[in-house]
C-alpha positions as CSV (number, residue, x, y, z in Angstrom):
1,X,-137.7,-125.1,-47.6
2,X,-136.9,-124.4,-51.5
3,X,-138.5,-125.1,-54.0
4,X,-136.6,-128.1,-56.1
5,X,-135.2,-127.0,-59.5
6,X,-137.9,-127.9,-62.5
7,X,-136.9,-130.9,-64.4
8,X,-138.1,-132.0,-67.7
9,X,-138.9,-135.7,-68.1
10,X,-139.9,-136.8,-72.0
11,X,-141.9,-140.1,-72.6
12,X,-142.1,-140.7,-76.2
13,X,-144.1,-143.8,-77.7
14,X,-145.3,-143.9,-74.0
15,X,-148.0,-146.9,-74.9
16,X,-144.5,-149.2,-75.5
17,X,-143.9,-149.0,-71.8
18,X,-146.9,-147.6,-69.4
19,X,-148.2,-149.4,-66.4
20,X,-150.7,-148.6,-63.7
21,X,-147.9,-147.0,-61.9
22,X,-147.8,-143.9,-64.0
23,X,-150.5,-142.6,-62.7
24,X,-149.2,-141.8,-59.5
25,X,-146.3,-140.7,-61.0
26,X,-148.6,-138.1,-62.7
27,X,-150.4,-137.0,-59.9
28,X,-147.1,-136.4,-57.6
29,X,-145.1,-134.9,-60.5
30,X,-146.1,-131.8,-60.2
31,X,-145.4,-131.3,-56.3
32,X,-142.1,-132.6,-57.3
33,X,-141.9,-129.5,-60.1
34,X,-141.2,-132.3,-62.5
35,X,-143.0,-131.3,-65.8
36,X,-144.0,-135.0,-67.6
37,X,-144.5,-135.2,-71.1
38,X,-146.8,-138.2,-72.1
39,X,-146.6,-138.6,-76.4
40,X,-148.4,-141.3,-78.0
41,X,-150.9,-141.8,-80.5
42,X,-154.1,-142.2,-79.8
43,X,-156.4,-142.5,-76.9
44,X,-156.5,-146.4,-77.2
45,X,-153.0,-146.7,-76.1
46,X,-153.9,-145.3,-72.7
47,X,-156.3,-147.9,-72.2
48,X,-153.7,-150.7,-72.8
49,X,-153.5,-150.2,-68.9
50,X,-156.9,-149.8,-68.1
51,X,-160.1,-147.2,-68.9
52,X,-159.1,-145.8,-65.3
53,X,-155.9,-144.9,-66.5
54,X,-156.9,-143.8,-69.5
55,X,-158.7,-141.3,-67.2
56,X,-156.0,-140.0,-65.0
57,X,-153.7,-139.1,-67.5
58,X,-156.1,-137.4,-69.0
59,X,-157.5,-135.3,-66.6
60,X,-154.4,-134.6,-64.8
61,X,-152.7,-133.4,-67.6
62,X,-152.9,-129.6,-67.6
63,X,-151.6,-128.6,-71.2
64,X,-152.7,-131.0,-74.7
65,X,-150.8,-130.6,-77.8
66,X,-152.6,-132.9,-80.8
67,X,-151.7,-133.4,-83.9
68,X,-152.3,-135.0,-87.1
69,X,-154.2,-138.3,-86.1
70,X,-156.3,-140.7,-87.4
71,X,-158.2,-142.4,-84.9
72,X,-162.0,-141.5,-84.9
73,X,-162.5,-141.8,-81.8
74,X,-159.9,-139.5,-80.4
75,X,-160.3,-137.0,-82.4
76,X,-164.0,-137.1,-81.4
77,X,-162.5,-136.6,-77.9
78,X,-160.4,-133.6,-78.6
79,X,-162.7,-131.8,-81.2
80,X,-165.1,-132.2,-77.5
81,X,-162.4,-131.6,-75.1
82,X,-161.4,-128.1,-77.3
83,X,-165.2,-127.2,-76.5
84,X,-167.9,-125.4,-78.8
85,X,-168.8,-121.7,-79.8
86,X,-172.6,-120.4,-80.5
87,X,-172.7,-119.2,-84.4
88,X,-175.5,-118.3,-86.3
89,X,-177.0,-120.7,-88.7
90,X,-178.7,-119.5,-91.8
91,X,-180.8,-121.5,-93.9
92,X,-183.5,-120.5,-96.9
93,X,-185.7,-122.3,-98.6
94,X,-185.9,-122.7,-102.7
95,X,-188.1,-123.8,-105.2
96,X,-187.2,-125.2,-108.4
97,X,-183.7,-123.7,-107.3
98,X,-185.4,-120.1,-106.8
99,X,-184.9,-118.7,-103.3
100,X,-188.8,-118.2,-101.9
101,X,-187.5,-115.8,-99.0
102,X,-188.5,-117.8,-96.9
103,X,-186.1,-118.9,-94.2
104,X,-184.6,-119.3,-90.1
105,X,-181.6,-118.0,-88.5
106,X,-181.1,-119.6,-85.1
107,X,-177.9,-119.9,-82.8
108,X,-176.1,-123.4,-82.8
109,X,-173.2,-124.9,-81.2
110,X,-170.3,-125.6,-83.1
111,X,-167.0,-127.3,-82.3
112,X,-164.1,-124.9,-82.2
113,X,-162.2,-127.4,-83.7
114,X,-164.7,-130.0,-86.0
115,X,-162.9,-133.7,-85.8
116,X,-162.0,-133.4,-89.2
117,X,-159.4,-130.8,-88.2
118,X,-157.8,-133.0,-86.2
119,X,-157.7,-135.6,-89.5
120,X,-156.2,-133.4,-91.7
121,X,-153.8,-131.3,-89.8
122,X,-150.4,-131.0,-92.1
123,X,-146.8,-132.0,-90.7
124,X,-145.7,-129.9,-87.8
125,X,-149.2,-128.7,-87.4
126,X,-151.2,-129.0,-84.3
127,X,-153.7,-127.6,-81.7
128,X,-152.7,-126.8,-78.1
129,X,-154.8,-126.5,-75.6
130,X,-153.4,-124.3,-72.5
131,X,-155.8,-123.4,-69.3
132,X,-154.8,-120.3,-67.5
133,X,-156.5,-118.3,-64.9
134,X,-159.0,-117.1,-67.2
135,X,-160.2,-120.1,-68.3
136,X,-158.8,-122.4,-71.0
137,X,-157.0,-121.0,-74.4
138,X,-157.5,-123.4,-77.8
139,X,-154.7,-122.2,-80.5
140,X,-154.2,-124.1,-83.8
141,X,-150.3,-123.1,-84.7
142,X,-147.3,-124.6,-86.8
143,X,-144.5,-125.6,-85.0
144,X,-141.3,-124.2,-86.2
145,X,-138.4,-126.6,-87.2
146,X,-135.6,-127.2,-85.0
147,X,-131.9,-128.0,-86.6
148,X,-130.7,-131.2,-84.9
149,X,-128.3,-130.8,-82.2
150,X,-124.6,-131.7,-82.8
151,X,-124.1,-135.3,-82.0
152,X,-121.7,-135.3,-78.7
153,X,-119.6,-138.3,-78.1
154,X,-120.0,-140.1,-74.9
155,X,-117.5,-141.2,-72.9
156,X,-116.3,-144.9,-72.3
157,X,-117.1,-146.3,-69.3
158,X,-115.0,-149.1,-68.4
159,X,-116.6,-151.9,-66.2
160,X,-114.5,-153.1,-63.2
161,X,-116.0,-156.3,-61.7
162,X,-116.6,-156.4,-58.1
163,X,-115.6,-159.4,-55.9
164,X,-118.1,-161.0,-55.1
165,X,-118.7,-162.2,-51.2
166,X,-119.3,-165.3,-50.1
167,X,-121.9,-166.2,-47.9
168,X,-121.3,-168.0,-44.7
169,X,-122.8,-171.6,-44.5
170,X,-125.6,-172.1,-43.1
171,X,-126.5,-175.3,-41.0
172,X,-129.9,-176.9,-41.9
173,X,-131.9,-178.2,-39.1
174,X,-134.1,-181.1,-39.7
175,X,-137.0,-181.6,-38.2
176,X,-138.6,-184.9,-37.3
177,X,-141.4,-184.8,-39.8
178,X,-138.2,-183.7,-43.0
179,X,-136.8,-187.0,-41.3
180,X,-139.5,-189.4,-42.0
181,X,-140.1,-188.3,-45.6
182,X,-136.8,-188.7,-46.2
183,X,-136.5,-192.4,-44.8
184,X,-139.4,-193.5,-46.9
């Protein structure tokens, strides 16, 4: 059996019209090598279905592209999501503003991409997050500009009604109890 030809389906402003439903949709896309493109806001507008939704689409989702948002709370979530390094932290301690030498370095975790990045990415800017079989690869990048396709007229399509059938008559039968009622 062949393999089906890969078809492209984009959602934009996906929160205007999800329902429960999606989610299988998601989850049997991919056997159907039907790549699904979800865009919408913020994380909030998932849970316009339910938290349970909210989960599915996001962890059966293989590749995140976020941009500039404002939401606190999802960019919280992606600034997790994206993961931490281990840096060095170096601090030393002054008197009266006069370094004393003394001091720590230790190793602490940082977020490869702070929540703040998220907040203040500029237009066409973004962060993509792409797994592989190596593990997962975080890349902030600008997105080049496209020209706008040529507009292309559609045809007309003229409507021709249909007759419509009629339906054969169907003979009621009453019972005795419809009787009654309808004597009193």
């Amino acid at each position: 059996m062949t393999k089906p030809q890969f078809f492209s389906c984009i959602l934009d402003d996906f929160q205007d019209y999800i329902y429960e439903g999606f989610g299988s949709l998601l989850n049997k896309s991919r056997s159907a090598n039907v790549g699904v493109v979800f865009s919408h806001q913020a994380l909030g507008d998932l849970d316009k279905v339910s938290e349970a939704f909210r989960n599915v689409v996001l962890t059966n989702t293989n590749i995140k592209v976020v941009m500039r948002m404002n939401d606190p709370e999802t960019c919280d979530h992606f600034a997790k999501t994206f993961g931490t390094k281990t840096t060095t932290k170096v601090t030393k301690k002054t008197k009266a503003g006069d370094d004393t030498g003394d001091g720590t370095i230790r190793d602490v975790e940082e977020f490869n991409f702070h929540p703040n990045v998220f907040k203040r990415l500029g237009t066409g800017h973004g962060v993509v997050s792409i797994p592989h079989r190596d593990g997962v690869q975080n890349i902030k990048l600008k997105f080049s500009m496209r020209e706008n396709l040529p507009s292309v007229p559609l045809p007309l399509v003229s409507k021709v009604p249909k007759p419509v059938k009629e339906m054969p008559e169907i003979e009621k039968k009453t019972t005795q109890k419809e009787t009654e009622v309808s004597d009193v």
